[in-house]
N, C-alpha and C positions, 0 to 999 in steps of 0.2 A: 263947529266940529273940529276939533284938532287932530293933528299926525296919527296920535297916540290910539284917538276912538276908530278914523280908517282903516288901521291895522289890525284893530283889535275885531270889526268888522270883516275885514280878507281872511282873517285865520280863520275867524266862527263861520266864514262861508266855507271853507278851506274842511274843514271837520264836518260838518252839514253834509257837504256830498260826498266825500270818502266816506261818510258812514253808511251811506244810501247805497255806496257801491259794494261796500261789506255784503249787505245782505242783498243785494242784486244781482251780483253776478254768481257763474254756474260752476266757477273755476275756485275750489278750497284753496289751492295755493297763494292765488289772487288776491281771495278776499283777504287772508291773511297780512298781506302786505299793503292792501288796501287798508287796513286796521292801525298799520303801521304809520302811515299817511295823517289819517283821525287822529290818533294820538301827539306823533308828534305837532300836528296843529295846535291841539288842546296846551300841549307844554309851551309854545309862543304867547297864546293868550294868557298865561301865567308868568312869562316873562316881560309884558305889557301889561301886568296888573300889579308887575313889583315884586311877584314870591318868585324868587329866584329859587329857591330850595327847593318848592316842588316843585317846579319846573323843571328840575335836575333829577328829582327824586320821578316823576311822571318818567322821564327819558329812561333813567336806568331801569326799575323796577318793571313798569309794565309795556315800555319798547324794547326794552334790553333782556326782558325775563319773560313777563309772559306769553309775549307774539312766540319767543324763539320755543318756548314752552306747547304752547299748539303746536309748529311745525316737525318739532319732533316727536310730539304727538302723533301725526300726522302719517309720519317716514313708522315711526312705531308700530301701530296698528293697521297699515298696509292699505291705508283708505286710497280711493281713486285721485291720482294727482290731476287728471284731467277734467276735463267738463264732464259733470254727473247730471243723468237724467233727475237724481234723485232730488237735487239742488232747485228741479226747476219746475217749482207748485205755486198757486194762486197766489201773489202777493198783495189783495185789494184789500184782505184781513189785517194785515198787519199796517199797512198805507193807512185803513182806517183807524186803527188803534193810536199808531205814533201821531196821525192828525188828531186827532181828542185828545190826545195828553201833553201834546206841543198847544193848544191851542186852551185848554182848562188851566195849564202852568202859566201860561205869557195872559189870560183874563185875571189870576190871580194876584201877578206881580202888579199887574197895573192896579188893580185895584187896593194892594196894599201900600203900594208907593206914592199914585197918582203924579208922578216925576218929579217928586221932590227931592230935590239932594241931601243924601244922607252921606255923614261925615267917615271916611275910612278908617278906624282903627289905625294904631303902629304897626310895620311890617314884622313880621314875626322872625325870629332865629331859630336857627339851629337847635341852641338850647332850649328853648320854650315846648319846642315841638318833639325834640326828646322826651321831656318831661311830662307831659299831656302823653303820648305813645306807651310809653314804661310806666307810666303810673295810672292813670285812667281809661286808655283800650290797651293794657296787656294782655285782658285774656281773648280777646276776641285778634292782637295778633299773634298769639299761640294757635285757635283754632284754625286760623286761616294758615298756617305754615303746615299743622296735620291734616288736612283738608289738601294742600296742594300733591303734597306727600302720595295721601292715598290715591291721588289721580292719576300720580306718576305710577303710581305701583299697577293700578290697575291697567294703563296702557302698555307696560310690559306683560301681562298677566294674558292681554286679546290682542300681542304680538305672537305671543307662542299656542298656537291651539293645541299642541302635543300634551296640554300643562294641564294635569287633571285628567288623562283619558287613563282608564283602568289597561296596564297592562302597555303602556305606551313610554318609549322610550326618547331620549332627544336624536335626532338624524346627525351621525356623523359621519356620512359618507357610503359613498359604494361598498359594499361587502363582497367578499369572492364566495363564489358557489362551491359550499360544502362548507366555509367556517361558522364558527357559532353565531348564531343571530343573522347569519346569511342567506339566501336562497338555496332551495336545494334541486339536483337535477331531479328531475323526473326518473323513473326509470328502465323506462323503455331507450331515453338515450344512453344510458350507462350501458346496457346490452347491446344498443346497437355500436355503441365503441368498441366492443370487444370481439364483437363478429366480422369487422371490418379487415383483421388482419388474420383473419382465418379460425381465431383461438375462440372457445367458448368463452 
């Protein structure tokens, strides 16, 4: 076992329990940064397998965009930054699912591979990977750019709940009693103002 496999081993243990902490803990800010943690692991093992590009492209896009993309998500729609009761439900269903499909995945590889060495391909460019991108999933990364789009819209949309109420205006502040769209006294104290100094 060389340098290369024990590192690539510390990262994939490195991503393994960050991701377990993702969905373990009670705290959304956490897990968010905890996610942070996952991924950038994932970009070292990519950086230990030779693709340097996605491994830059892993950091920027979905450490640099989409973690920061949930958090202000997050600050947007006014969710609990604290530890949520709502966060803290059975977790023996989902333990059991990621075990069967960790454990159907690594029966299948072994049994496709049976550990024989199979030859790496050339390390890919920039350009290749352009090319493959803009010509062969263009549409599918058009939809995922209107896909993100609407996500963002909609978390502005259950940032403002004033948005849509018949008859409901945005809050801009305290109004004084008696201007338009203000509170208005009652008027029992208007009368009683004026009897105060003698005068009807």
């Amino acid at each position: 076992m060389t340098g290369a496999d024990v590192l690539l081993l510390a990262l994939g243990a490195v991503a393994v329990g960050a991701g377990a902490l993702v969905v373990a803990t009670r705290h959304l800010v956490r897990a968010g940064l905890w996610l942070v943690v996952c991924l950038g692991a994932l970009a070292g093992d990519y950086l230990v397998l030779g693709a340097e590009l996605v491994a830059w492209v892993q950091v920027l896009i979905y450490v640099g965009a989409v973690v920061v993309l949930l958090l202000f998500a997050v600050m947007l729609t006014r969710a609990p930054i604290g530890p949520s009761d709502d966060l803290d439900r059975p977790g023996w269903p989902a333990a059991l699912i990621g075990a069967g499909s960790g454990l159907g995945l690594a029966v299948l590889l072994v049994d496709a591979f049976r550990w024989s060495r199979v030859g790496l391909p050339a390390t890919g460019t920039a350009e290749r990977l352009g090319e493959q991108v803009f010509r062969s999933w263009v549409l599918p990364f058009e939809v995922l750019s209107v896909l993100l789009l609407a996500a963002l819209v909609g978390a502005i949309v259950l940032s403002r709940p004033d948005i849509g109420r018949p008859g409901a205006t945005p809050a801009a502040g305290p109004a004084r009693p008696g201007a338009p769209g203000g509170p208005v006294e009652p008027a029992h104290a208007v009368v009683a103002a004026g009897d105060e100094g003698g005068r009807p």
